[in-house]
ROFIFI-602904 format. One line per 3 residues: number of its first residue (from 1); their letters; for each residue x, y, z of C-alpha. Coordinates in nm, 4 decimals. Example, Ala and Ser with C-alpha at 12.3 -4.5 7.8 and 13.67 -1.06 7.14 Angstrom:
<recs>
1> AS> 1.2300 -0.4500 0.7800; 1.3670 -0.1060 0.7140
</recs>
This chain:
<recs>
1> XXX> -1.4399 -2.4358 -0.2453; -1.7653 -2.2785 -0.3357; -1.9569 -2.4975 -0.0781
4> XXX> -1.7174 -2.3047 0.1910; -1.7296 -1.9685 0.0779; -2.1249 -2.0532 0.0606
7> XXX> -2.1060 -2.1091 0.4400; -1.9599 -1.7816 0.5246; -2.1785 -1.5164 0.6416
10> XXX> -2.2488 -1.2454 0.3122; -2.1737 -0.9862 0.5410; -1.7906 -1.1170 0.5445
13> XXX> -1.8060 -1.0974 0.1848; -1.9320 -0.7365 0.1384; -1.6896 -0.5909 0.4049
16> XXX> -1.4062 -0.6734 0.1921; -1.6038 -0.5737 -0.1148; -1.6577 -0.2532 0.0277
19> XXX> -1.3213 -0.2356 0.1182; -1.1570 -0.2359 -0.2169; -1.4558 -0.0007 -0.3832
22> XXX> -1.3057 0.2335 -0.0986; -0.9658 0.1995 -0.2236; -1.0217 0.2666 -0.5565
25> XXX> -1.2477 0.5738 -0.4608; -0.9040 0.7064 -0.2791; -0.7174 0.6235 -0.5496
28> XXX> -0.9571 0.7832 -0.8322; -0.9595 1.0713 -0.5639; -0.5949 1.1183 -0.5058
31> XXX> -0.4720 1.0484 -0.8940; -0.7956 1.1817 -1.0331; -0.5999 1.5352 -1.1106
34> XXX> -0.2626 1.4450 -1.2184; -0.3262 1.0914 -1.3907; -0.7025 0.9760 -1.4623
37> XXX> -0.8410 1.3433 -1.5566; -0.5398 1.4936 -1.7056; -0.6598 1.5447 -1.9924
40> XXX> -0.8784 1.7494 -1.8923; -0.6457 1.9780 -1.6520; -0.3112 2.1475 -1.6941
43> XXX> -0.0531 1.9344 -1.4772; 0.2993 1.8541 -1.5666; 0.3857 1.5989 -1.7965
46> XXX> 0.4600 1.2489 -1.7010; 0.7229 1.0424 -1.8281; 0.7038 0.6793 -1.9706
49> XXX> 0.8229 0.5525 -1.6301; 0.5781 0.7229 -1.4294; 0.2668 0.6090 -1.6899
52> XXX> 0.3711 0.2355 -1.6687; 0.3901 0.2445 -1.3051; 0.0338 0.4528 -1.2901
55> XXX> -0.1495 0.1478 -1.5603; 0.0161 -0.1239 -1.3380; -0.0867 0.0187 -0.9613
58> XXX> -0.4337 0.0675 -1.1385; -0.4526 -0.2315 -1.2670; -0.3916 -0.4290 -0.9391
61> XXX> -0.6558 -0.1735 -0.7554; -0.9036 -0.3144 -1.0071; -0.8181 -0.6512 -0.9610
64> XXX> -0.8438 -0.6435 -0.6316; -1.1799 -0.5026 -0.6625; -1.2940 -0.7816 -0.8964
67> XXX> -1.1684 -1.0487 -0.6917; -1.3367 -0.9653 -0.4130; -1.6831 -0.9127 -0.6377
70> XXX> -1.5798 -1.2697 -0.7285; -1.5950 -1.3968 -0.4559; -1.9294 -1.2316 -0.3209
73> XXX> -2.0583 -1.3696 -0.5893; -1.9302 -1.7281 -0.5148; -1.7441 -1.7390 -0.8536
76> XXX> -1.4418 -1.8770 -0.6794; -1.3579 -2.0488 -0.9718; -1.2859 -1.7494 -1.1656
79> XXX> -1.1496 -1.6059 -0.8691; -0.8728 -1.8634 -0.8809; -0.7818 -1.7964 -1.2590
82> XXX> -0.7599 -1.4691 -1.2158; -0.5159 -1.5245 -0.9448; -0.2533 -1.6179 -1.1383
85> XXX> -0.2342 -1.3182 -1.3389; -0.2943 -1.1506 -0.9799; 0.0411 -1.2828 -0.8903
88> XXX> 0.2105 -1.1707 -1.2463; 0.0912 -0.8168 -1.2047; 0.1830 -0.7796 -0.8280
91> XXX> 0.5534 -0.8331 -0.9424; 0.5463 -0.6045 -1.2092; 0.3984 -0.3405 -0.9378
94> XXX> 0.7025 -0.4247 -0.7131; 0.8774 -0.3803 -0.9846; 0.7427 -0.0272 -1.1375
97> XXX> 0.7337 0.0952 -0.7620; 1.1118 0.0479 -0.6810; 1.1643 0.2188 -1.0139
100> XXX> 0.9237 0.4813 -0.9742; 1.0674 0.5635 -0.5834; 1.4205 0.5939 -0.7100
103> XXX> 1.3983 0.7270 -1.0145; 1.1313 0.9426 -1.0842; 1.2297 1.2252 -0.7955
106> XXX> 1.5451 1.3843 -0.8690; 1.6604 1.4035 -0.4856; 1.5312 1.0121 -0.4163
109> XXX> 1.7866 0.9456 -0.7137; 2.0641 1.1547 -0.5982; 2.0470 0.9696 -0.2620
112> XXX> 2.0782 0.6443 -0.4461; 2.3337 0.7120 -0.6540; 2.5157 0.8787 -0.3937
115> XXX> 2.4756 0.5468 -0.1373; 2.8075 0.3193 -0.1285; 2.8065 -0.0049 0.0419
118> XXX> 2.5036 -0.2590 0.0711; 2.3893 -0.1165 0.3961; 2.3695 0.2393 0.2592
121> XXX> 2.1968 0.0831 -0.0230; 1.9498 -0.1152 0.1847; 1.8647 0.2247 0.4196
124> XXX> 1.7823 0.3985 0.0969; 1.5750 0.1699 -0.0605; 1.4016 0.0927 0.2638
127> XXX> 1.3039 0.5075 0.3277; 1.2143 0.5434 -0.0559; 1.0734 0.2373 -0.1543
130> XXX> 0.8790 0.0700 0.1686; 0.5520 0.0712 0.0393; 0.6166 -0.1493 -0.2586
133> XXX> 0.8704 -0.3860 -0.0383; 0.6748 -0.4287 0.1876; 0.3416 -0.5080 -0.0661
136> XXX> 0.5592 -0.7319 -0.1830; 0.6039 -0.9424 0.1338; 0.2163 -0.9227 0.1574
139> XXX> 0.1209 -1.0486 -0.1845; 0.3649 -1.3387 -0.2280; 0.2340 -1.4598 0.1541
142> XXX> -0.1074 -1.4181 0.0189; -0.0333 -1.6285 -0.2988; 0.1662 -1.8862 -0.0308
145> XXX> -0.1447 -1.8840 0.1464; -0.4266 -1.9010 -0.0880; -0.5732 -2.1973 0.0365
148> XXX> -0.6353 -2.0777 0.4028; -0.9230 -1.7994 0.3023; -0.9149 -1.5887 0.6174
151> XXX> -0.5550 -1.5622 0.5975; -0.5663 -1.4888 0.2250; -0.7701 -1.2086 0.1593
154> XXX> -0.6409 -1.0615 0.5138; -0.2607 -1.0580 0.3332; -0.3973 -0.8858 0.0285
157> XXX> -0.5660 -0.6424 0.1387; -0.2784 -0.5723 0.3700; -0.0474 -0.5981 0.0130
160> XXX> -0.3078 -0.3162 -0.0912; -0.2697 -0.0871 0.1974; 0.0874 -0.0618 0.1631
163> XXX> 0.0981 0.0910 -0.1806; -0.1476 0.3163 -0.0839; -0.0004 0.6062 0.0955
166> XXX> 0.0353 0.8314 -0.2515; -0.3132 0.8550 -0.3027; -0.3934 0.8876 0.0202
169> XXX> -0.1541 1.1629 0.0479; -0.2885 1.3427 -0.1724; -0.6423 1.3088 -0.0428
172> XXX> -0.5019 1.4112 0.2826; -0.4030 1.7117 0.1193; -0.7655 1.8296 -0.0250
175> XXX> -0.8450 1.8128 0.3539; -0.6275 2.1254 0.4016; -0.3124 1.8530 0.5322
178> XXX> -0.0713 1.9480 0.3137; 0.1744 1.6492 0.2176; 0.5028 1.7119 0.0169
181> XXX> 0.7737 1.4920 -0.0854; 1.0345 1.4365 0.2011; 1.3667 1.2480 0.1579
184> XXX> 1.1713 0.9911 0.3925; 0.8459 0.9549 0.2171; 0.5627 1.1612 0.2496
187> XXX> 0.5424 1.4234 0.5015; 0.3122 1.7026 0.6392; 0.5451 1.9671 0.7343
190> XXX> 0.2371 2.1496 0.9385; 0.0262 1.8120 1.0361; -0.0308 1.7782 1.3685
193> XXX> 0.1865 1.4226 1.4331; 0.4752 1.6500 1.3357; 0.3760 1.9691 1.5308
196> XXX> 0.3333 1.7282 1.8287; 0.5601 1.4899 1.8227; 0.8169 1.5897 1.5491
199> XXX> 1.1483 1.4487 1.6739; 0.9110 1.0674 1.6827; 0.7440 1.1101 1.3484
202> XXX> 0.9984 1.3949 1.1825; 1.2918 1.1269 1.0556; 1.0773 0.8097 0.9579
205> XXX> 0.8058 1.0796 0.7777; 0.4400 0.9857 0.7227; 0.4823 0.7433 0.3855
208> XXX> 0.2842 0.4960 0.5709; 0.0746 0.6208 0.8653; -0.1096 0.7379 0.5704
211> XXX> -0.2207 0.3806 0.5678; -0.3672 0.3827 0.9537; -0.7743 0.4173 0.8798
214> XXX> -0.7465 0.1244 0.6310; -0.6216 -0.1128 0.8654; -0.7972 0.0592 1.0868
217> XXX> -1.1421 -0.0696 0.9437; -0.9824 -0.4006 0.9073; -0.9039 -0.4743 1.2659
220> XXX> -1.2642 -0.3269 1.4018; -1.4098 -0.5689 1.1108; -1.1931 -0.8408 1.3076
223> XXX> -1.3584 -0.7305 1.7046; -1.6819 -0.7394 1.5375; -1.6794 -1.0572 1.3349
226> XXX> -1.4216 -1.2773 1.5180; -1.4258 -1.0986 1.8902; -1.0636 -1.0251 1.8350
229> XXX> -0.7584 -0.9810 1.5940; -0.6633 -1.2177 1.3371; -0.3127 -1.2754 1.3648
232> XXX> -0.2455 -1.1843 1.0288; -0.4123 -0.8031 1.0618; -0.2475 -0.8151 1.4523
235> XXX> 0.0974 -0.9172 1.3149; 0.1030 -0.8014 0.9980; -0.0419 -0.4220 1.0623
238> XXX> 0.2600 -0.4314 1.3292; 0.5053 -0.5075 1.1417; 0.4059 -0.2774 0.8271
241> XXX> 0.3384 0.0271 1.0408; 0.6258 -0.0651 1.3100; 0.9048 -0.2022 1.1073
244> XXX> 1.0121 0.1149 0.9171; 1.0850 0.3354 1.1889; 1.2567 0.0386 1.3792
247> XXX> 1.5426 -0.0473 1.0926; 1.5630 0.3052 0.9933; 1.6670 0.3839 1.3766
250> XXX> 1.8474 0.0620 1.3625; 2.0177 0.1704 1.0212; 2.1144 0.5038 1.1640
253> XXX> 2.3289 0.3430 1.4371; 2.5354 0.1324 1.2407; 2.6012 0.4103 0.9977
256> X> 2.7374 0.6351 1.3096
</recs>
């Protein structure tokens, strides 16, 4: 395994290195206020729920950051260890994040409470909780495909793109974008994809398109590496930025 990761170019390495220092930069960014520097600023207090999700989601950001040092620094060996507690923590994140998107806004738990039947369930969960669903699917294809390296470390940083749209969110919103809590995720009541197109974007809200300039740097990585897509940033980005809107429409008609 070292011999092969060895063989591969160092500037493969480093882009995913530098991908993971940039996501937890956003995440310091975005939580910096309300969870890492609290201590020293006023903000509202946070609840046991809401600290055990924060320790988890940070821990997994730093993993992912060390794993991919690991690897730059052919230490694949460690890299492998630390994969099983990898796959430990990313179900306690799926875990904290369902628990976290129901119950930690009083609305988002009103709506669950108030859903009856399995397919009013599944709609719910699916507008409140995509992100960690969806990192879900990522990570546990990742850990299914460990052994194929391209494929891997495509899946998990795809995993770590879809938990990302709080901090981002809130970095969006020290840009002057401001992003508030919708019944559909995150939204930007005065953002331009809502000015514009707000009947498209308006119902499935902007939880994820928060996402877009990470995968973003993944797929031009990809046309300047590889000459084209891998099939797991192709497929995958489709499905996580495309999938949402499509059951939620598909939802809506079989609740009519």
């Amino acid at each position: 395994m070292s011999a092969i990761v060895a063989d591969v170019p160092r500037t493969r390495q480093r882009f995913f290195l530098w991908f993971a220092i940039a996501a937890a930069i956003a995440v310091l960014w975005g939580f910096g206020p309300t969870y890492f520097f609290r201590a020293f600023i006023t903000t509202r207090d946070l609840n046991l729920l809401i600290h055990v999700h924060g320790f988890l989601f940070t821990s997994w950001v730093v993993l992912f950051v060390a794993q991919t040092v690991l690897v730059a620094k052919q230490r694949t060996d460690l890299h492998r260890r630390l994969g099983v507690v990898g796959a430990i923590l990313a179900v306690a994140v799926v875990v904290a994040g369902v628990a976290v998107a129901i119950y930690a806004n009083p609305v988002r738990q009103q709506r669950w409470a108030d859903a009856r039947g399995t397919l009013a369930s599944l709609r719910v969960l699916l507008a409140i909780a995509y992100g960690p669903l969806a990192f879900a699917v990522f990570a546990a294809c990742g850990v299914l495909w460990r052994r194929t390296r391209e494929a891997h470390k495509r899946l998990m940083s795809l995993a770590t793109i879809a938990v990302m749209d709080a901090p981002l969110a809130r970095v969006m919103d020290d840009f002057g974008w401001p992003i508030v809590v919708g019944a559909f995720g995150f939204e930007a009541p005065n953002g331009p994809l809502l000015t514009l197109f707000g009947p498209l974007f308006g119902p499935i809200g902007l939880s994820h398109l928060v996402d877009l300039p990470f995968w973003v740097a993944l797929a031009v990585y990809d046309l300047k590496k590889r000459g084209g897509l891998h099939p797991v940033t192709l497929y995958g980005g489709l499905a996580f930025f495309l999938l949402k809107p499509a059951l939620t429409f598909f939802f809506g008609l079989l609740a009519r």
